[in-house]
C-alpha positions as a Markdown table, in Angstrom:
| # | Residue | x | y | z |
|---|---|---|---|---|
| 1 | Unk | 0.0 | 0.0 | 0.0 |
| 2 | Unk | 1.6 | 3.9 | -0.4 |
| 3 | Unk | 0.2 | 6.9 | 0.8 |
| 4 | Unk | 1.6 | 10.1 | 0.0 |
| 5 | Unk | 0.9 | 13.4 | 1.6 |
| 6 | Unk | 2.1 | 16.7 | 0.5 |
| 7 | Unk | 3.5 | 19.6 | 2.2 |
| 8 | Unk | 3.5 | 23.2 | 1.8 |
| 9 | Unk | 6.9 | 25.6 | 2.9 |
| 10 | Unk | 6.8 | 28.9 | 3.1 |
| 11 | Unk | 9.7 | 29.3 | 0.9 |
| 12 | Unk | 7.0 | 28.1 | -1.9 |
| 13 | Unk | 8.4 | 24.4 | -2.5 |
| 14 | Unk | 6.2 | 21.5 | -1.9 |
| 15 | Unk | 7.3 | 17.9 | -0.4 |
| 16 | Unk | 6.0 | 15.0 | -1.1 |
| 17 | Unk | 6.2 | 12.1 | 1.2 |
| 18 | Unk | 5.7 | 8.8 | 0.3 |
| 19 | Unk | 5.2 | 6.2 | 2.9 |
| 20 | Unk | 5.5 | 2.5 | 1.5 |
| 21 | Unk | 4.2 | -0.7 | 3.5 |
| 22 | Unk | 4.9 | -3.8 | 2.8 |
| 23 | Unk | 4.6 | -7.3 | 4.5 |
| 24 | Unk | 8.5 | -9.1 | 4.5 |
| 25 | Unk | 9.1 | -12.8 | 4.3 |
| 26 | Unk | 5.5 | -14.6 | 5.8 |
| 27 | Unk | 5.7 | -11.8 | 8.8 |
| 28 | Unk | 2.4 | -10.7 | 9.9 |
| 29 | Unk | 4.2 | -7.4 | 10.7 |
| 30 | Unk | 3.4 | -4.9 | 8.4 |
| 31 | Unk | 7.0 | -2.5 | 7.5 |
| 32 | Unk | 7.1 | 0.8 | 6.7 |
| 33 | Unk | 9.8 | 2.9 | 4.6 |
| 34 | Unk | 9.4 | 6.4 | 3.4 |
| 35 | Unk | 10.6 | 8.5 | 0.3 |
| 36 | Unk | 10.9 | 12.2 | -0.7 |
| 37 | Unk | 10.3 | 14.6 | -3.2 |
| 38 | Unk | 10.7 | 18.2 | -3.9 |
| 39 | Unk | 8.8 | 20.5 | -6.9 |
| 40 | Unk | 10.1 | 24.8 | -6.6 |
| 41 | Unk | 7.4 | 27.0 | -7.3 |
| 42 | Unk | 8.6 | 27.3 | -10.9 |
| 43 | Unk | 8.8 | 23.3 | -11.7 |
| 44 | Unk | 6.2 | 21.0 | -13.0 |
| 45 | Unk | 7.0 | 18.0 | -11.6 |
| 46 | Unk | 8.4 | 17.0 | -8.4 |
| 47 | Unk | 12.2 | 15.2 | -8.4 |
| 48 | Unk | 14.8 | 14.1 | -5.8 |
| 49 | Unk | 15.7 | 16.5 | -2.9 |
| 50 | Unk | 19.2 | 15.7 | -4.1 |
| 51 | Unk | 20.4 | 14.8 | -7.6 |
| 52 | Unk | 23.4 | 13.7 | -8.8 |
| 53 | Unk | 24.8 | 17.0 | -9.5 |
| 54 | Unk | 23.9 | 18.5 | -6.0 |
| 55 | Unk | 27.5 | 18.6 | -4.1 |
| 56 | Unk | 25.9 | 16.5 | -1.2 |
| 57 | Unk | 25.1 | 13.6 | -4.2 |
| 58 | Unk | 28.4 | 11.6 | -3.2 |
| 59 | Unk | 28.5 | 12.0 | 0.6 |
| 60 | Unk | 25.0 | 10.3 | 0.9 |
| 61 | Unk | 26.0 | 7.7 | -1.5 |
| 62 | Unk | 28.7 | 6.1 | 0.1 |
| 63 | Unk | 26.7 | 6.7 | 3.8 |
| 64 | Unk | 24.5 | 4.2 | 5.7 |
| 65 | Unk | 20.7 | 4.1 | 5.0 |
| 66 | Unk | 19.5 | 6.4 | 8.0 |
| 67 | Unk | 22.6 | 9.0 | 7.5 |
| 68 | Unk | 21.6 | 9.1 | 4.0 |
| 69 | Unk | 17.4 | 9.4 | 5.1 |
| 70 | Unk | 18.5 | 12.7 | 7.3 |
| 71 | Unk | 20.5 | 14.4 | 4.6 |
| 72 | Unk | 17.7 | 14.1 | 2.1 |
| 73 | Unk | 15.3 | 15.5 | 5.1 |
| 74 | Unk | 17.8 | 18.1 | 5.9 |
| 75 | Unk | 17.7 | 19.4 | 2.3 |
| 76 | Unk | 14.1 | 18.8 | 1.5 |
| 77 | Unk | 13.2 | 21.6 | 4.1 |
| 78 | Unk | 10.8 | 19.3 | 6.2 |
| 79 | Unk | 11.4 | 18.1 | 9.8 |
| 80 | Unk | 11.4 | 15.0 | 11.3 |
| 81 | Unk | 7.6 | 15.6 | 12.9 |
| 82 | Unk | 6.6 | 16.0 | 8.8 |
| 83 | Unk | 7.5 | 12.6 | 8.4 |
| 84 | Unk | 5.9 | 11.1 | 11.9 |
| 85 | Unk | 2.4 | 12.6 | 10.6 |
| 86 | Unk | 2.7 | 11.1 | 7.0 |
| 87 | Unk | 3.4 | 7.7 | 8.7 |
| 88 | Unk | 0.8 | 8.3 | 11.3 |
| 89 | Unk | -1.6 | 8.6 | 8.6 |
| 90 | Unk | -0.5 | 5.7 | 6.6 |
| 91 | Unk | -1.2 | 3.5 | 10.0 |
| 92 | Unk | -4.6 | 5.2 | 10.7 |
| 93 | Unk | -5.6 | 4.3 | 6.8 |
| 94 | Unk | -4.2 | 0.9 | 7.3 |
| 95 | Unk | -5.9 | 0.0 | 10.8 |
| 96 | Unk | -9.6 | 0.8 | 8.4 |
| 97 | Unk | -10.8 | -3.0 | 8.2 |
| 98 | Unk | -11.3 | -2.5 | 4.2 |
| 99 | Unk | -7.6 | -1.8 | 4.5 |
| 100 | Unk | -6.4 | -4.5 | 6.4 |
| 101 | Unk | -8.4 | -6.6 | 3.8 |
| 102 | Unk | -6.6 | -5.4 | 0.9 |
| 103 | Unk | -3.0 | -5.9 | 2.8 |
| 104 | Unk | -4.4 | -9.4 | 3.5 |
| 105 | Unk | -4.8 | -9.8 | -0.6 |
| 106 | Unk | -1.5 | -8.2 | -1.2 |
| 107 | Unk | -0.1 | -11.0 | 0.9 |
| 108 | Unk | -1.5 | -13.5 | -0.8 |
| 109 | Unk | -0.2 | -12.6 | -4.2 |
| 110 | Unk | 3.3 | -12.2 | -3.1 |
């Protein structure tokens, strides 16, 4: 299941957050990983906080996964509390029985 949830700065730009869940390996657990997006006032379409020409690019490539999470929330503009509220809202849409159906299919198929 995703759920994304967009935010509005003040500076103009707009984040997208997209929170994934997923079942792993016959686990009842249900896991949860997040991504982010950026779109400037002027731009169409929304892209990667950081590309690979941003100077940053290299340093979050050779870092671990939760070094490399907090750069991209450092330069997306959006705190730490923006991501707990996308999340919280992906559990609260989840926990809706004709959710938890529809993870139970999901399941199934994999």
């Amino acid at each position: 299941m995703i759920h994304e949830k967009i935010f509005q700065l003040k500076s103009g730009r707009e984040v997208k957050v997209i929170v994934k869940g997923y079942f792993l390996n016959d686990s009842p657990e249900l896991s949860t990983d997040y991504e982010i997006l950026i779109r400037e006032p002027r731009e169409k379409y929304f892209r990667a906080p950081i590309g690979i020409n941003h100077p940053q690019y290299w340093k979050m490539k050779r870092s671990g996964t939760q070094q490399a999470k907090s750069i991209l929330l450092e330069y997306s503009g959006i705190s730490q509390k923006h991501i707990n509220q996308a999340v919280a809202e992906f559990n609260r849409i989840v926990s809706f029985p004709p959710a938890q159906i529809g993870m139970q299919f999901e399941k199934e198929l994999v």
